[in-house]
FILUM-95073 format. One record per residue (C-alpha): residue in one letter; x negated, z, y negated; residue number from 1. Coordinates in nm, 2 decimals. Example, Ala and Ser with C-alpha at 12.3 -4.5 7.8 and 13.67 -1.06 7.14 Angstrom:
BEGIN
<pt type="A" u="-1.23" w="0.78" v="0.45" seq="1"/>
<pt type="S" u="-1.37" w="0.71" v="0.11" seq="2"/>
This chain:
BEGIN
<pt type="X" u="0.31" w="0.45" v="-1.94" seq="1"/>
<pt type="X" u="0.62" w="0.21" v="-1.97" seq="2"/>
<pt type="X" u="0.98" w="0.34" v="-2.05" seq="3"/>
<pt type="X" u="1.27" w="0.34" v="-1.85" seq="4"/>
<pt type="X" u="1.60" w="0.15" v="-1.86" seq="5"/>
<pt type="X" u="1.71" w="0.25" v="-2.22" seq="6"/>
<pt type="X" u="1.33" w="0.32" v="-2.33" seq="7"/>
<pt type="X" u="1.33" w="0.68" v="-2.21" seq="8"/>
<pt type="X" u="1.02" w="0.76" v="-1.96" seq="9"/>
<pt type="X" u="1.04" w="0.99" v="-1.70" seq="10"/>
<pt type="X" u="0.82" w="1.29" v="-1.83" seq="11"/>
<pt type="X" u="0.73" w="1.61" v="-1.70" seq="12"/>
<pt type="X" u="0.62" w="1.93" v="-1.94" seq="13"/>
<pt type="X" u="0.44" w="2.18" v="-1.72" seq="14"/>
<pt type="X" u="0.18" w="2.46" v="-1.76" seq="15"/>
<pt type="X" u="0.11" w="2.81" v="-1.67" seq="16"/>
<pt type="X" u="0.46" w="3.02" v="-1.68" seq="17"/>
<pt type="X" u="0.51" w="3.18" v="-2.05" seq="18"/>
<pt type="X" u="0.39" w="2.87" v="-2.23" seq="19"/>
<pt type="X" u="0.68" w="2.72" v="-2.39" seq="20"/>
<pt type="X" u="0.80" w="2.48" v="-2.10" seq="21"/>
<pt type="X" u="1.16" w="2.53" v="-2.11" seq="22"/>
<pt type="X" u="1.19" w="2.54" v="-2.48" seq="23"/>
<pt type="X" u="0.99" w="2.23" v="-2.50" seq="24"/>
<pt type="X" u="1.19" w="2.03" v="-2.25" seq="25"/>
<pt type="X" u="1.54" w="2.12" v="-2.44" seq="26"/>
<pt type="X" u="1.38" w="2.01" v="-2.74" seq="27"/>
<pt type="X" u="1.25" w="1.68" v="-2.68" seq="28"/>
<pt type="X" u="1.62" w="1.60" v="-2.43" seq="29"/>
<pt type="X" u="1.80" w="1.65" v="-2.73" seq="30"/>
<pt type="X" u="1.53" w="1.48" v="-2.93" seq="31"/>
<pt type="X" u="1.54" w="1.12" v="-2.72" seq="32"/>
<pt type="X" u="1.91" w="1.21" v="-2.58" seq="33"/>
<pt type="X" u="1.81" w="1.29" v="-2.26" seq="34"/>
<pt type="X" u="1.89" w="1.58" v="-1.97" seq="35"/>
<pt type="X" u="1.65" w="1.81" v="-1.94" seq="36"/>
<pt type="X" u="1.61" w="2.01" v="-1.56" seq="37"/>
<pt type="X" u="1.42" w="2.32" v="-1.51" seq="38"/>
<pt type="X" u="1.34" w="2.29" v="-1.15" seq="39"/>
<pt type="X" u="1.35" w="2.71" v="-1.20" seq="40"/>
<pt type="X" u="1.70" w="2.69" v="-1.30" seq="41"/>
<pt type="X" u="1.81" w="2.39" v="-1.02" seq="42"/>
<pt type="X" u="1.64" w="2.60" v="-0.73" seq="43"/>
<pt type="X" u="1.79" w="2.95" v="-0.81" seq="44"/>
<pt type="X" u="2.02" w="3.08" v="-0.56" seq="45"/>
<pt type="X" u="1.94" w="2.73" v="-0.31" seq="46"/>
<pt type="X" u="1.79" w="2.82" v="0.09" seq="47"/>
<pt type="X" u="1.45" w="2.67" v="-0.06" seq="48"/>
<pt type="X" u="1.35" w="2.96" v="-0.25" seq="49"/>
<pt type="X" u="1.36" w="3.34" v="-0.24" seq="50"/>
<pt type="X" u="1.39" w="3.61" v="-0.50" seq="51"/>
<pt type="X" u="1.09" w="3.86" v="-0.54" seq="52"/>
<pt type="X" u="1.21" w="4.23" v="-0.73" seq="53"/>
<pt type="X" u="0.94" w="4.34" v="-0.78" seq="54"/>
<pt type="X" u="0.80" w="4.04" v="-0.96" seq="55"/>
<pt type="X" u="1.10" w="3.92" v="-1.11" seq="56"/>
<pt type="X" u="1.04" w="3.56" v="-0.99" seq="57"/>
<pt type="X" u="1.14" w="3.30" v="-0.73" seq="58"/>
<pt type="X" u="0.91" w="3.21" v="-0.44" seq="59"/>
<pt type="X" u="0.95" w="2.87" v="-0.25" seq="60"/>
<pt type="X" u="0.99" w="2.94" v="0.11" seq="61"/>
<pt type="X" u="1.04" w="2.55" v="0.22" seq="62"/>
<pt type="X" u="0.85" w="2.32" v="0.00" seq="63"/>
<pt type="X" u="0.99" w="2.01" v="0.17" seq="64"/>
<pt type="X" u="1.32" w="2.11" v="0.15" seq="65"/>
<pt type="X" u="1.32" w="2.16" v="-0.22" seq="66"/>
<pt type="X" u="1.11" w="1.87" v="-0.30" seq="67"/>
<pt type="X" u="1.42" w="1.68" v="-0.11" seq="68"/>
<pt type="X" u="1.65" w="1.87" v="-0.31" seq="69"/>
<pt type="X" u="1.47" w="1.81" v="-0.64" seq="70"/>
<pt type="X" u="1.45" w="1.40" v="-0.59" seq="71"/>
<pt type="X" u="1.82" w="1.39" v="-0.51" seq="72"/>
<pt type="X" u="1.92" w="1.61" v="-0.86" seq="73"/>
<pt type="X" u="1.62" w="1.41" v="-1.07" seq="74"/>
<pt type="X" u="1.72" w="1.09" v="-1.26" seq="75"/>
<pt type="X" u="1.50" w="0.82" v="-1.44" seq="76"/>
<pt type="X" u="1.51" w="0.94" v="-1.80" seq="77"/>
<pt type="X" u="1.55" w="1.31" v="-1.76" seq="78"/>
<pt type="X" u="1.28" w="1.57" v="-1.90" seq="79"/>
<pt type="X" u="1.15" w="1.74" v="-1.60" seq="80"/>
<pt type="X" u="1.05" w="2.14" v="-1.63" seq="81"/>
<pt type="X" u="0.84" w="2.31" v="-1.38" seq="82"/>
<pt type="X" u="0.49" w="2.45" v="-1.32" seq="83"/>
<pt type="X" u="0.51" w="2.37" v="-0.97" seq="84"/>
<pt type="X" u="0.37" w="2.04" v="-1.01" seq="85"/>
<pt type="X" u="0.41" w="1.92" v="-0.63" seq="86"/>
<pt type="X" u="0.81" w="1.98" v="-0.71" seq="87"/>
<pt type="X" u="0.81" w="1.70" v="-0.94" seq="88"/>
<pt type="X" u="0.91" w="1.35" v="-0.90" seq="89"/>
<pt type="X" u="0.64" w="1.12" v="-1.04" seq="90"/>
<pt type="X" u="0.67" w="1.12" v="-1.38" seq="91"/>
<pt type="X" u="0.50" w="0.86" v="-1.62" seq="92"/>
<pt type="X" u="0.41" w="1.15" v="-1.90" seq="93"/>
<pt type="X" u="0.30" w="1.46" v="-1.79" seq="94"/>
<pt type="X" u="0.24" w="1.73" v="-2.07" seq="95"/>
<pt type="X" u="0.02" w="2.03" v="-1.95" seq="96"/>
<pt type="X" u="0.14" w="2.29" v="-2.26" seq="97"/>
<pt type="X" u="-0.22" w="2.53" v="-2.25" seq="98"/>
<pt type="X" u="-0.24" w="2.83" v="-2.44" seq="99"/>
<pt type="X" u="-0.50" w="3.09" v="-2.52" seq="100"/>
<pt type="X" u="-0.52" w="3.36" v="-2.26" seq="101"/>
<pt type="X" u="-0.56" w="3.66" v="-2.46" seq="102"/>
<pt type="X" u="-0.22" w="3.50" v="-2.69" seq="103"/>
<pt type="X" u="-0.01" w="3.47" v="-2.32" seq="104"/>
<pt type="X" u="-0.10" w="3.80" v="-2.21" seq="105"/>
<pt type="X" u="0.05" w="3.95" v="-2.51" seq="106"/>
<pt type="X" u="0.30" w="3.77" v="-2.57" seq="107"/>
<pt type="X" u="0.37" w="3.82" v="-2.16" seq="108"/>
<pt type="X" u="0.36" w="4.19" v="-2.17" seq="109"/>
<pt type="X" u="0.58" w="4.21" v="-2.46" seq="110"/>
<pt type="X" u="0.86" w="4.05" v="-2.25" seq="111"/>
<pt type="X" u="0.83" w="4.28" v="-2.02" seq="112"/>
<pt type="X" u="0.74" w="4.10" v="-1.74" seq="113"/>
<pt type="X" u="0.57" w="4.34" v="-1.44" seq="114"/>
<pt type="X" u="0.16" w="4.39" v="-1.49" seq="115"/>
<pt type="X" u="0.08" w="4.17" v="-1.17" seq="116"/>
<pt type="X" u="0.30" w="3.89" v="-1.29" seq="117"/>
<pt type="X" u="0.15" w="3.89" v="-1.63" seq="118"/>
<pt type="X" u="-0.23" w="3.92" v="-1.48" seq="119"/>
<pt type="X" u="-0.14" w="3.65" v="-1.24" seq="120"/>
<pt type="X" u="-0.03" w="3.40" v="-1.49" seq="121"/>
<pt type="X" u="-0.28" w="3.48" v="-1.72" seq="122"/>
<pt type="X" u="-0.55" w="3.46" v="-1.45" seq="123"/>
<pt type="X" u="-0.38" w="3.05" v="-1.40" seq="124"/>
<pt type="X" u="-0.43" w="2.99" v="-1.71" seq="125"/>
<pt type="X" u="-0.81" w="3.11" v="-1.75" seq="126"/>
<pt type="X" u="-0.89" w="2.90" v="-1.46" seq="127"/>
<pt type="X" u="-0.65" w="2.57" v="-1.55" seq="128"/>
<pt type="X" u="-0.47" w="2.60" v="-1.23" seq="129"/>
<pt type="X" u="-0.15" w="2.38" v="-1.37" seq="130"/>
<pt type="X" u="-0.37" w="2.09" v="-1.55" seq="131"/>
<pt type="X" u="-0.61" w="2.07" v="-1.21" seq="132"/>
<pt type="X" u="-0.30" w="1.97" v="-0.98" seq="133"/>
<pt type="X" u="-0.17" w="1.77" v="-1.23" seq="134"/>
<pt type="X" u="-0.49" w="1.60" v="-1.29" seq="135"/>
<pt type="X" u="-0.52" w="1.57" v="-0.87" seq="136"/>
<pt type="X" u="-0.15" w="1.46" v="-0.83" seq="137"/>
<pt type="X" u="-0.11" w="1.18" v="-1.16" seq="138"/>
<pt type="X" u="-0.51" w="1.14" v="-1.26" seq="139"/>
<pt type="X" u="-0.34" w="0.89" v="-1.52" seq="140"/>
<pt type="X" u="-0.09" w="0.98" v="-1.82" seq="141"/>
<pt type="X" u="-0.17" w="1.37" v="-1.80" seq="142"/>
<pt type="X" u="-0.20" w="1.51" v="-2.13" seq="143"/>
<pt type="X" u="-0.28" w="1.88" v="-2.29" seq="144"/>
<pt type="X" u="-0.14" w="2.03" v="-2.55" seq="145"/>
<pt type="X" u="-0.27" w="2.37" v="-2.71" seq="146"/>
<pt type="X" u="0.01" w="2.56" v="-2.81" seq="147"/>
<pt type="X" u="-0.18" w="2.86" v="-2.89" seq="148"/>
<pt type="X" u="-0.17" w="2.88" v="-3.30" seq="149"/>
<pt type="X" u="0.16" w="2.63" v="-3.31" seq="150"/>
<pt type="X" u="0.52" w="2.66" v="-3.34" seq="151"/>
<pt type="X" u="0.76" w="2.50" v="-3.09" seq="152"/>
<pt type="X" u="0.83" w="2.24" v="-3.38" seq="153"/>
<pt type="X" u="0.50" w="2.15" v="-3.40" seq="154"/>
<pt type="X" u="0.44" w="2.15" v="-3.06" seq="155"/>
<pt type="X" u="0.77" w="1.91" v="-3.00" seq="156"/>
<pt type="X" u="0.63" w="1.61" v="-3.29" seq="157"/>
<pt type="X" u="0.28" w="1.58" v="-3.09" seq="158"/>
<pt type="X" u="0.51" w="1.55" v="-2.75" seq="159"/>
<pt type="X" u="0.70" w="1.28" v="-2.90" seq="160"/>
<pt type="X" u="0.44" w="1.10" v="-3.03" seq="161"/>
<pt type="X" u="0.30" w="1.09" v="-2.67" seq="162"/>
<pt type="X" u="0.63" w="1.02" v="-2.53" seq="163"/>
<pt type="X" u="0.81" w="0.81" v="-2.78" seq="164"/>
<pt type="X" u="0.50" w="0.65" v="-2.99" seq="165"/>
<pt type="X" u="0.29" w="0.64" v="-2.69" seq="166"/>
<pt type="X" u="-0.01" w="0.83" v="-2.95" seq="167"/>
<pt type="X" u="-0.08" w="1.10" v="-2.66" seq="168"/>
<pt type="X" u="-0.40" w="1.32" v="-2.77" seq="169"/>
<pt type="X" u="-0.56" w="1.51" v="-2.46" seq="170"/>
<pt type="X" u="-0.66" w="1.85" v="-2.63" seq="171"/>
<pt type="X" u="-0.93" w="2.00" v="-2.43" seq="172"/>
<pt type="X" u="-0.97" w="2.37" v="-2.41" seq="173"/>
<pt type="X" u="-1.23" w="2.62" v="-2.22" seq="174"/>
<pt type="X" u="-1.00" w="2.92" v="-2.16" seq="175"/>
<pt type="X" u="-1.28" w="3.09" v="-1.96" seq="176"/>
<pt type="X" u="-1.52" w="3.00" v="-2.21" seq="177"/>
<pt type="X" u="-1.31" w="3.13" v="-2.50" seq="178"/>
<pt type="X" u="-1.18" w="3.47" v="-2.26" seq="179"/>
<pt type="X" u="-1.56" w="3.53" v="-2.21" seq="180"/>
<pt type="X" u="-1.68" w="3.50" v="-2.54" seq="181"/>
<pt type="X" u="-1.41" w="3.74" v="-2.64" seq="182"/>
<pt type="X" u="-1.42" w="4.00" v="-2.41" seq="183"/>
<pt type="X" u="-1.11" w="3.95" v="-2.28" seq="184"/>
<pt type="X" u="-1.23" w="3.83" v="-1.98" seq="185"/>
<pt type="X" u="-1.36" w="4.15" v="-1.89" seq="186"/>
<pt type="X" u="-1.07" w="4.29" v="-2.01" seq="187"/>
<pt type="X" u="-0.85" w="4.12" v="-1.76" seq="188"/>
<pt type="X" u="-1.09" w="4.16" v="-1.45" seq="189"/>
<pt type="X" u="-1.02" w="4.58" v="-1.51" seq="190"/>
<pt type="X" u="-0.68" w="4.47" v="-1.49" seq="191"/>
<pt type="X" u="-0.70" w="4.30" v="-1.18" seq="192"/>
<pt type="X" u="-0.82" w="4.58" v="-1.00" seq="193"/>
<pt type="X" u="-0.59" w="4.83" v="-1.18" seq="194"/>
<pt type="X" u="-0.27" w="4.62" v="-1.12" seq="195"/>
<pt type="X" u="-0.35" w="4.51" v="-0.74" seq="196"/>
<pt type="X" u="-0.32" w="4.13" v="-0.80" seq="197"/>
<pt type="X" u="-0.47" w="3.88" v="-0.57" seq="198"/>
């Protein structure tokens, strides 16, 4: 995992959507005086993606064309923000922010967000969807970080210990484990059925 021109390495912080991405990426650009992109953000209102209403979200209609569009906006040093992995140019940090299922879906629902968009997400992270294609993309320099019972502070020193002191910690966690365990796997399944999502 060596730096960049300047000591800054090209890093990524994904995860399922809810998790803190965003807030982390700001944090640790102005930590290391760096720019951070939210491919979310770049891609709003470009032909590569399309607005769903009734999800409140963007969808990708040509993958290509934004990955194009992505490498061309995307300099060495910047603090990349996305949980569509493929998006991303290769990073030499990735940090896969996890967080307990039962924890997103509340904290989902309270913003708001429309019931299949919250079971859809939360469903992700259950199953790892982010950290598998991270893992499959970059086996090497992908990282998790529970976020679940921490504050974005605390979150942001264990990122730039990774990124800055090179001391990454990969924290395992067994969502479905922990979601069946608690019930609220069962929990979410009536969802499911209730809310219509795939």
């Amino acid at each position: 995992m060596g730096a960049q021109a300047g000591g800054r390495p090209r890093v990524l912080i994904t995860g399922t959507p809810g998790v803190g991405k965003t807030t982390q990426c700001r944090k640790l650009a102005r930590r290391i005086s760096a720019r951070c992109l939210s491919l979310g953000e770049l891609l709003a209102g470009t032909p590569y993606v399309r607005y769903l209403p009734e999800l409140d979200t963007h969808e990708i209609v040509d993958a290509s064309g934004a990955r194009q569009f992505v490498l061309s906006r995307v300099a060495d040093g910047d603090v990349v923000d996305t949980h569509v992995v493929e998006l991303s140019p290769d990073p030499e940090v990735v940090v896969v922010l996890r967080k307990a299922p039962d924890i997103l879906y509340s904290e989902l629902v309270a913003r708001g967000w429309p019931l299949r968009k919250v079971v859809e997400n939360v469903w992700a992270e259950i199953l790892d969807v982010i950290y598998v294609e991270a893992r499959r993309r970059w086996r090497d320099g992908v990282v998790q970080v529970d976020v679940s019972k921490r504050d974005p502070d605390e979150t942001l020193e264990i990122i730039v210990a990774c990124v800055v002191g090179g001391r990454c910690v990969n924290e395992e966690v067994d969502w479905l484990g922990h979601a069946e365990r608690s019930g609220f796997l069962d929990f979410i399944s009536r969802l499911e059925r209730q809310s219509g999502a795939q």
